[in-house]
ROSE-4610 file (N, C-alpha, C; in Angstrom, 1 decimal, always signed):
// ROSE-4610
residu = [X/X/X/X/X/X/X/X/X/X/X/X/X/X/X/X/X/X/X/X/X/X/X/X/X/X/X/X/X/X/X/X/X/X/X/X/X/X/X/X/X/X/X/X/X/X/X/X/X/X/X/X/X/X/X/X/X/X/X/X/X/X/X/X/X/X/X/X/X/X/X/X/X/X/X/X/X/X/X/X/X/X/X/X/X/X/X/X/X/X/X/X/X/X/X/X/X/X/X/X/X/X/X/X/X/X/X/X/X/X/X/X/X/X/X/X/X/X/X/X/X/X/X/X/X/X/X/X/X/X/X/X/X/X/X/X/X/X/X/X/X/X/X/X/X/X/X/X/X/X/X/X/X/X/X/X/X/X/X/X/X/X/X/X/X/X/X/X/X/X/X/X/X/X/X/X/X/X/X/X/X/X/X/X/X/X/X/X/X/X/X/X/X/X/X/X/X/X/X/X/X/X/X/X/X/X/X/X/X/X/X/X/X/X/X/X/X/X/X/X/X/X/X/X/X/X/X/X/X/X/X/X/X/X/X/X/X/X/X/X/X/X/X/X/X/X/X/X/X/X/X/X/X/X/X/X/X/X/X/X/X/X/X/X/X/X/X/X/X/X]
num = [1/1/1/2/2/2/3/3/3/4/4/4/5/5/5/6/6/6/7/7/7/8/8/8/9/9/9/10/10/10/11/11/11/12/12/12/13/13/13/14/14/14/15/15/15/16/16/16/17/17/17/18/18/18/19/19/19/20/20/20/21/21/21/22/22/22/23/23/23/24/24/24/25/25/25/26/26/26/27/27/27/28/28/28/29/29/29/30/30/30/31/31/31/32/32/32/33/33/33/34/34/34/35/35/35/36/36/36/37/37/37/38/38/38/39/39/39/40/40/40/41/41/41/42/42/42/43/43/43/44/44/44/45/45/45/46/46/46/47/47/47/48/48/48/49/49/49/50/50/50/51/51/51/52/52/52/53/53/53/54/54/54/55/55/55/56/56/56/57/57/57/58/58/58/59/59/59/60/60/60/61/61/61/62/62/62/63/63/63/64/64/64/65/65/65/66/66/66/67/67/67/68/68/68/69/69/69/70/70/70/71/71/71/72/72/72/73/73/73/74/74/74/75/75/75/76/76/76/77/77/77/78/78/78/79/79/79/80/80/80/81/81/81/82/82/82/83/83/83/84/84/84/85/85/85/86/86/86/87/87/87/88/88/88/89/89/89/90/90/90]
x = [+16.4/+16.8/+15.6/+15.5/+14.1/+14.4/+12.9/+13.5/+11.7/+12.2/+11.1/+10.6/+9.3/+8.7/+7.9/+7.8/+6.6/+6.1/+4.1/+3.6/+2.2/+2.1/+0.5/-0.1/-1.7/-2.6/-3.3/-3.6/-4.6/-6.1/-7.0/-8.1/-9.3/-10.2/-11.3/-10.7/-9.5/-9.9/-10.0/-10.6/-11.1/-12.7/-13.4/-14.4/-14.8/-14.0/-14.3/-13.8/-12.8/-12.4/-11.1/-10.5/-9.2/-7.9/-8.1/-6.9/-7.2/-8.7/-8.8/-8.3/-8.4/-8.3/-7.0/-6.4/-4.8/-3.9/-4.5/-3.9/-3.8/-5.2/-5.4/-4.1/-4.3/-3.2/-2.0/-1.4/-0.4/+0.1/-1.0/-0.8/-0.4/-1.0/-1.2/+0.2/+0.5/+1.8/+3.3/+2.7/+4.1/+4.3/+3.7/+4.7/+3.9/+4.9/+5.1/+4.6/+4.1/+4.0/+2.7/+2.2/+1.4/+0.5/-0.4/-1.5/-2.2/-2.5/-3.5/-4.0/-5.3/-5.9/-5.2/-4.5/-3.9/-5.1/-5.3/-6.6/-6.8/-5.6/-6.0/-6.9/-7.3/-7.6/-7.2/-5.6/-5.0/-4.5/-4.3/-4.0/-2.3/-2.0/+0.0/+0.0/+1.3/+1.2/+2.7/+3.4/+4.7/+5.4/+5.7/+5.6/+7.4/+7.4/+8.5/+8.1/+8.9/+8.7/+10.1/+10.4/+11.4/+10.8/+11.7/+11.3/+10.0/+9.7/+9.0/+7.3/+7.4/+6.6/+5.8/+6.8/+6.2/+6.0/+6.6/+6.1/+4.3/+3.9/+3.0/+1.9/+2.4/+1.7/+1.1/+2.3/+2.2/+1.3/+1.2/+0.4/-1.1/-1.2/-2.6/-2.5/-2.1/-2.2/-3.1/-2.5/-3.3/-4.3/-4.8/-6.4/-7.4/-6.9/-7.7/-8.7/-9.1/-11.1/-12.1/-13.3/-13.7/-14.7/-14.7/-15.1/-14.6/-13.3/-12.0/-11.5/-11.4/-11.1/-10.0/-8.6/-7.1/-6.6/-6.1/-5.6/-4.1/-3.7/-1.9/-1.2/-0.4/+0.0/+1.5/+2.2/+3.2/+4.5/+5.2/+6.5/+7.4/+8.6/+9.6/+10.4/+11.3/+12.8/+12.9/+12.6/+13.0/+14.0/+14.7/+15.5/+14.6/+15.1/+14.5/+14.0/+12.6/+11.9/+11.3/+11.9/+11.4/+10.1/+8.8/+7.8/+7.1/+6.8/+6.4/+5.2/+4.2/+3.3/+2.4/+1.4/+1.1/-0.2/-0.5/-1.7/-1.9/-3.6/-4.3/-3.8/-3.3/-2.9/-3.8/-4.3/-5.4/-4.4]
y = [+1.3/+1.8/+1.9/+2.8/+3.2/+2.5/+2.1/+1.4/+1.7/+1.8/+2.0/+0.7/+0.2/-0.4/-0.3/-1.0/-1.0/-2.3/-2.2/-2.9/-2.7/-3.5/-4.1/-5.2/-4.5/-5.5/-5.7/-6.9/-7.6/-8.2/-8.1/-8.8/-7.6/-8.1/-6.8/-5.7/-4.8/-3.9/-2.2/-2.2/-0.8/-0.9/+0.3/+0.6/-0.2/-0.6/-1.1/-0.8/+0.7/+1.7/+1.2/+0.5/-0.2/+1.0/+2.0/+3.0/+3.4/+3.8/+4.5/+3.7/+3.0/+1.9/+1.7/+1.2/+1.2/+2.2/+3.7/+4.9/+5.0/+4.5/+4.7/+3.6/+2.7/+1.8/+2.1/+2.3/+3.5/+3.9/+5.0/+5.9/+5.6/+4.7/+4.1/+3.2/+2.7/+2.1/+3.1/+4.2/+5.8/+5.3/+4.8/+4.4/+5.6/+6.6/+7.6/+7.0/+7.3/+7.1/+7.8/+6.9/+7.2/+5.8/+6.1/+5.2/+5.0/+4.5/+5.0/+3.7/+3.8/+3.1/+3.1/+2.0/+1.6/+1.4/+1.6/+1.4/+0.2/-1.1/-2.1/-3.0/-1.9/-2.5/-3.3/-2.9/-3.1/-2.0/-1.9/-0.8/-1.1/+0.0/+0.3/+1.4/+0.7/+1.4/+1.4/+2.9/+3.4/+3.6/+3.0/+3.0/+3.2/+3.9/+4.2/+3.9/+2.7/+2.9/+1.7/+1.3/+0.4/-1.1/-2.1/-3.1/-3.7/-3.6/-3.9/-3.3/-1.8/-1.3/-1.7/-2.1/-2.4/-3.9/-4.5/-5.8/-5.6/-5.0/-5.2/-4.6/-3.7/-3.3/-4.0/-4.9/-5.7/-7.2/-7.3/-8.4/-8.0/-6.7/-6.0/-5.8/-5.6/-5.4/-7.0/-7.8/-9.2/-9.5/-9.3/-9.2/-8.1/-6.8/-5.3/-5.5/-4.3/-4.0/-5.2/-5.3/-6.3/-6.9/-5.6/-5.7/-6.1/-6.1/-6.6/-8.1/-8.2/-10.1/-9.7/-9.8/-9.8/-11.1/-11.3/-12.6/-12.4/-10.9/-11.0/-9.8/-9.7/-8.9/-9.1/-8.2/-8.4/-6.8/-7.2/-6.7/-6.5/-5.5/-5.0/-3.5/-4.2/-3.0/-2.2/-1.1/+0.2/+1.3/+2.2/+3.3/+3.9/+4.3/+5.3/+6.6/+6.4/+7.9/+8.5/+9.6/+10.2/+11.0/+10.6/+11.3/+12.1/+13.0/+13.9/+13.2/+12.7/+11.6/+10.7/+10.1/+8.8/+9.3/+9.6/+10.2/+9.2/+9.6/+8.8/+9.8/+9.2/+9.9/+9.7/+10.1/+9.9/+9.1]
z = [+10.0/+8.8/+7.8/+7.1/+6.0/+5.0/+4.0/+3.1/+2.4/+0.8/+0.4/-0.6/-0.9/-1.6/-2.4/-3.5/-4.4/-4.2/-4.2/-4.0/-5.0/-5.4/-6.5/-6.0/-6.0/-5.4/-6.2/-6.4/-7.7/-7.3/-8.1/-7.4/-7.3/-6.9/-6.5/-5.0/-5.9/-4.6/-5.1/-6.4/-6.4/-6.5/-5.4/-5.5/-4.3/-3.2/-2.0/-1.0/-1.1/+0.1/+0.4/-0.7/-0.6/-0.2/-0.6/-0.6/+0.5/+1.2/+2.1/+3.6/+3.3/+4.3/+4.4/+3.1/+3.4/+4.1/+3.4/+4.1/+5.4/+6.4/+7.7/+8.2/+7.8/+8.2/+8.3/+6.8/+6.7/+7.8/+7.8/+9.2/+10.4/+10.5/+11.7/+12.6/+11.2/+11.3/+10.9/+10.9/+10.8/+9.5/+8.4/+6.9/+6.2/+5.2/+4.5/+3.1/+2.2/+0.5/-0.3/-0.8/-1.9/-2.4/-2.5/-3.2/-4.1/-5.1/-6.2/-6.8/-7.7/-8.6/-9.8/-10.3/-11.8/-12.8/-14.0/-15.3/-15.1/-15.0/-15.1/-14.1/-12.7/-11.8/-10.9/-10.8/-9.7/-8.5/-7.6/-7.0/-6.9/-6.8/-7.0/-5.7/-4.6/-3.4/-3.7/-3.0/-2.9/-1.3/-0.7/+1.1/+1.7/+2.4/+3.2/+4.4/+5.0/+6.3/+7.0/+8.5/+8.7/+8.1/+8.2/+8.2/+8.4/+9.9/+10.4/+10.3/+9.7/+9.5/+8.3/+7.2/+5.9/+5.9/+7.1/+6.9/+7.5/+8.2/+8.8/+7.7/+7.2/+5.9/+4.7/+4.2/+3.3/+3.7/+5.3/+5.8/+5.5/+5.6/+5.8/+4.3/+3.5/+1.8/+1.4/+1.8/+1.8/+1.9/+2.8/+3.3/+3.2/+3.0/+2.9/+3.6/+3.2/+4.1/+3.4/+4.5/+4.4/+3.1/+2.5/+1.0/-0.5/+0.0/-1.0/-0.9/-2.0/-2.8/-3.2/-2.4/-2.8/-3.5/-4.5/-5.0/-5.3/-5.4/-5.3/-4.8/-4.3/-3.7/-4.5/-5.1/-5.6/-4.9/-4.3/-3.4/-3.8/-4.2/-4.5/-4.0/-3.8/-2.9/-3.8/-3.5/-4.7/-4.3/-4.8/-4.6/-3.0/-2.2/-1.3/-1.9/-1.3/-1.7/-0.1/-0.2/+0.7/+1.0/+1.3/+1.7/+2.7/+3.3/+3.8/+4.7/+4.1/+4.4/+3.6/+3.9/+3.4/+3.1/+1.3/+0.4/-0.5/-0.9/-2.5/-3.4/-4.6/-5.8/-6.5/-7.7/-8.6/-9.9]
């Protein structure tokens, strides 16, 4: 069953290929959404995928590419959105 999330990551991950990286993953893991850089310097991710898909997501949201200092990862069950596939938003 699908299920969508919102997710914010706190810490140094803009300007260190954090979205790009996420996306491939994304991908990788068949999860549908959206990505972007927030002003405040956090990044805000929007993810459709099963269970298990967004769990594996949100494990990798933790750690990011190897240039990123993650210090929170904050998780929440939202309305289902249906995406087409998994893009950087500005």
């Amino acid at each position: 069953m699908l299920k969508t999330i919102s997710v914010i990551v706190s810490g140094k991950v803009q300007g260190v290929f954090y979205r790009q990286n996420t996306k491939e993953k994304a991908v990788e893991f068949g999860i549908t959404g959206e990505i972007k850089n927030l002003q405040d310097g956090n990044v805000s991710i929007i993810a459709t995928g099963t269970e298990e898909q967004l769990n594996k997501l949100t494990d990798w949201c933790k750690k990011g590419p190897p240039r990123a200092v993650v210090t929170g990862v904050e998780v929440a069950e939202i309305a289902l959105q249906p995406f087409e596939k998994f893009s950087i938003t500005r």
